[in-house]
N, C-alpha and C positions, 0 to 999 in steps of 0.2 A: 526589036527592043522588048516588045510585050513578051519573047517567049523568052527572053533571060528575063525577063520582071518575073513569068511566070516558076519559070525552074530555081527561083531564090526562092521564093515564097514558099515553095512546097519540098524544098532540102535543105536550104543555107540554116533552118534553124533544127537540123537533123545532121550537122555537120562534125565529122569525129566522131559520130556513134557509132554502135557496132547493128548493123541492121537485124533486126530478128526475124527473118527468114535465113537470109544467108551465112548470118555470121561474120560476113566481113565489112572493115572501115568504111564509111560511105561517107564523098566528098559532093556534094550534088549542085554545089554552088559554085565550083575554082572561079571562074569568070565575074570581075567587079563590076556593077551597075555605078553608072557615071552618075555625079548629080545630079545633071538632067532627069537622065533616065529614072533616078531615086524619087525626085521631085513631081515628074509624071505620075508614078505607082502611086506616091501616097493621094496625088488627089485627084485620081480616078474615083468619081462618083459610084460609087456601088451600095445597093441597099439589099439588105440581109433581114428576115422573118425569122424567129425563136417559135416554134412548139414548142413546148415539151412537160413532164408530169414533177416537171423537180420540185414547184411550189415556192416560196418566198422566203421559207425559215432557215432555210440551210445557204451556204453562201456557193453553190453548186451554179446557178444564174450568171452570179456576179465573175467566176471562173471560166465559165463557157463564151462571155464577152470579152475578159480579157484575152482570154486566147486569139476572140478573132482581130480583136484592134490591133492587138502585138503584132497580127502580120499585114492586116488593114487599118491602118489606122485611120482612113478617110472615111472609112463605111460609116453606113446609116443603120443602124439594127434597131429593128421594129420588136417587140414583145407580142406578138398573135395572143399567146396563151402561157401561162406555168402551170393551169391548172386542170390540167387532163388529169383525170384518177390514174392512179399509180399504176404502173403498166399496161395500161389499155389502150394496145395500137389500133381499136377500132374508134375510140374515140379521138384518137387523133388523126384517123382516116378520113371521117366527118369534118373536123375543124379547117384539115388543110383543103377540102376539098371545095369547103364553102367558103372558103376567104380568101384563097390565092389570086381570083381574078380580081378584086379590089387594089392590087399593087399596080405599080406601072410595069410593061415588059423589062424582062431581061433582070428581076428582080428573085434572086436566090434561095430558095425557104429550106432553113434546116430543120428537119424534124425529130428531136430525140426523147423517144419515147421505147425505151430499147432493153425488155425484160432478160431478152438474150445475149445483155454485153459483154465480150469477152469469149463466148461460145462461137458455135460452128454458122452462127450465122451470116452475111454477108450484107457488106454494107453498098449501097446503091448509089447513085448519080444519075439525075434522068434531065429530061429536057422535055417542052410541050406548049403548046400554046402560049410563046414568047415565055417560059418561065425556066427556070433549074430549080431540081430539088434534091436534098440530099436527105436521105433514111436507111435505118436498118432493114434489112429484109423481111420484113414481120407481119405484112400485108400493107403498112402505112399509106402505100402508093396504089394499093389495089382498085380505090375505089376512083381514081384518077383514072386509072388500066381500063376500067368498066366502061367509065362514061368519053373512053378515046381522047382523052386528052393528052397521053403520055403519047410522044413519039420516038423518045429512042430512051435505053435504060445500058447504062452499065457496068459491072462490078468493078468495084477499087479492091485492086489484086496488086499494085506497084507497090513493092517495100519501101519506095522512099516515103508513105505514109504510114507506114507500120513502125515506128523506131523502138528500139529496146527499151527508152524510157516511159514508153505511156501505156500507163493503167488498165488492167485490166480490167476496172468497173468503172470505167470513166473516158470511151473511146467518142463520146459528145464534143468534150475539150481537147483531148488527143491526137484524134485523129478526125473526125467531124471538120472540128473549125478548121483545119491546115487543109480541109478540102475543098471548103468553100473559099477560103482565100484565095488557091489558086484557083478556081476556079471563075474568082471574082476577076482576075488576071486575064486567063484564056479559057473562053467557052469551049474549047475543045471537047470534049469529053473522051477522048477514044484515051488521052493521056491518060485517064484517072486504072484503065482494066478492060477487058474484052467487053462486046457487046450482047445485051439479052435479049430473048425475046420477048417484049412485055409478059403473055402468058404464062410466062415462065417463072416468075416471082410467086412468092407467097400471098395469097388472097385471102381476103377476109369475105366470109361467106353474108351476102345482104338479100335478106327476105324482102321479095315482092310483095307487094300489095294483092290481094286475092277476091276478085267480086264473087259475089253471089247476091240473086235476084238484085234487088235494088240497095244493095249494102256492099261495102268495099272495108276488107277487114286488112287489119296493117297493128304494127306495135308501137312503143312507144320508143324510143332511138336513145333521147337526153335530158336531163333536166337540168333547166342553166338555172343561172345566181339568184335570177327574180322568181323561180318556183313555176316555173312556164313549161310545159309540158309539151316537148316538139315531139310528131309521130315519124312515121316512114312512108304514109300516105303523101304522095306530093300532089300540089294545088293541078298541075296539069294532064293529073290522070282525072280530076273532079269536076274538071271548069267546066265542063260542057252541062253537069248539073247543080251546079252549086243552085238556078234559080229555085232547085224545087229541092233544096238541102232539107230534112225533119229531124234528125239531131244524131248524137254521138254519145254512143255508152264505151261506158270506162266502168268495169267494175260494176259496183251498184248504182253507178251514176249516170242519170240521163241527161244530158245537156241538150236545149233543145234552139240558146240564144248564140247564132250567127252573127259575129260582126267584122266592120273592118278595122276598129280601134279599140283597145282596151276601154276605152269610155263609152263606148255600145253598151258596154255594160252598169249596171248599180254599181257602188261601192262591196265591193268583197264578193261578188258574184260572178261564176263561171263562166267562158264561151267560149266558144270557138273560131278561130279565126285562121288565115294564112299566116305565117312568119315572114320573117326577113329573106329568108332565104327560097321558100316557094315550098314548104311543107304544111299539112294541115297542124294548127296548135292548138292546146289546152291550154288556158289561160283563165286571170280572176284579174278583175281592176283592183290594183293597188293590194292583193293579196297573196299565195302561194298558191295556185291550182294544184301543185304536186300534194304539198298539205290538204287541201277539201278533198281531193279525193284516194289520197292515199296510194300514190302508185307507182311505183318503180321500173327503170327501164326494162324494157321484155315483155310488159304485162298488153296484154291484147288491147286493141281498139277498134273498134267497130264506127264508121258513118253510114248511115243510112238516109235516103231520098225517098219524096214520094214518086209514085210509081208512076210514069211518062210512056211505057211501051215501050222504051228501047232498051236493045236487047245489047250488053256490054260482051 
């Protein structure tokens, strides 16, 4: 039953088109789902994550959902993000990489963030620590690839998701959601195009952190909504010194106050602390750290310790 739930979901609403690979008529659905069988699909529990840089103004969001309910309607879709700067698949490399283990397994995340839509790029299907993800090839998943958590990847090459009718700048609602639907259907993945080998995808290249003497130099990654200042330094390459922490320049800026809450600090005053997610941050109570000190992602950071004798 699941894999005619699945084989409607990913052609019955492709049916009578003319495929554009082939050219010819494509029937993908001849076979009727029983109401049973109708009544099952729809309420399958299935929960669905949105990245993506499309933003709030344009009604691009509200298109990309309806797409998926029109073939799930039972899903749960989560909003992760709209606001990754406009085509910046490294900021959405970060977003999916820090918030996908917050869902339950088996939980979908599509990420489109997809500067190359409609070009020679290749759009993906991956599976990994109880999760599926669906992105363009753009590195999105790289940082997933890095830290082993992707175990199988691969390409949607099946015409029955390419159909003559979808968009060339708009293969998010197109062809995206009709992947995850089925997808939502049958985990399979082999259905979707041949297999990759993770390495084999487009990577986004992530600067390590770099000691020297008693200083561990890193940049700055992101700045989110509250003016917070997350670096590329993570808490677990530091924890062994954090007791003997002396401060952190940015700039012309010396920060020299350690805490573990924004209220360690004054009002409207600097420091430094861990984030949520286990990075070192710049931060101000109840102000803009990015604002005091002026700095934008890329721009160096320096922590420095007092000096213990050990050698990094």
């Amino acid at each position: 039953m699941q894999k005619v739930a699945a084989d409607c979901l990913s052609g019955s609403f492709f049916r009578n088109e003319l495929c554009s690979q082939t050219g010819t008529a494509k029937d993908c659905c001849k076979q009727s789902l029983s109401r049973t069988e109708r009544d099952v699909m729809e309420r399958r529990p299935v929960l669905i994550t949105l990245t993506t840089d499309f933003g709030l103004q344009d009604p691009y969001v509200g298109q990309l959902k309806g797409a998926l309910l029109k073939r799930c309607p039972a899903a749960t879709i989560v909003d992760l993000t709209h606001a990754i700067p406009a085509w910046d698949a490294a900021a959405a490399a970060r977003a999916i990489r820090s918030s996908y283990q917050y869902f339950p397994d088996g939980t979908i995340h599509l990420i489109v963030v997809d500067p190359g839509v409609g070009g020679r790029r290749s759009i993906l299907v991956a599976s990994g620590d109880g999760h599926f993800f669906i992105a363009p090839d753009n590195g999105i998943l790289s940082m997933l690839v890095a830290d082993s958590k992707i175990e199988t990847i691969h390409r949607c090459d099946r015409p029955e998701f390419f159909p003559s009718s979808a968009s060339a700048t708009f293969h998010g609602r197109d062809i995206m959601a009709p992947i995850a639907a089925a997808l939502a259907v049958s985990p399979d993945l082999a259905r979707f195009g041949p297999v990759m080998e993770p390495e084999s995808i487009q990577m986004i290249s992530v600067r390590k952190s770099v000691w020297k003497d008693d200083c561990v130099c890193g940049r700055v990654q992101w700045i989110d909504h509250f003016g917070n200042v997350h670096t590329s330094i993570q808490a677990d390459d530091i924890a062994y010194r954090l007791a003997a922490f002396d401060f952190l320049q940015i700039g012309e800026h010396r920060i020299s106050q350690f805490g573990r809450t924004y209220e360690d600090a004054p009002s409207g005053s600097l420091l430094v602390l861990i984030d949520s997610v286990g990075y070192v941050e710049i931060a101000a109570n109840q102000a803009s750290a990015a604002a005091l000190v002026g700095c934008i992602p890329g721009d160096p950071v320096t922590v420095c310790f007092l000096s213990t004798g050990i050698n990094v």
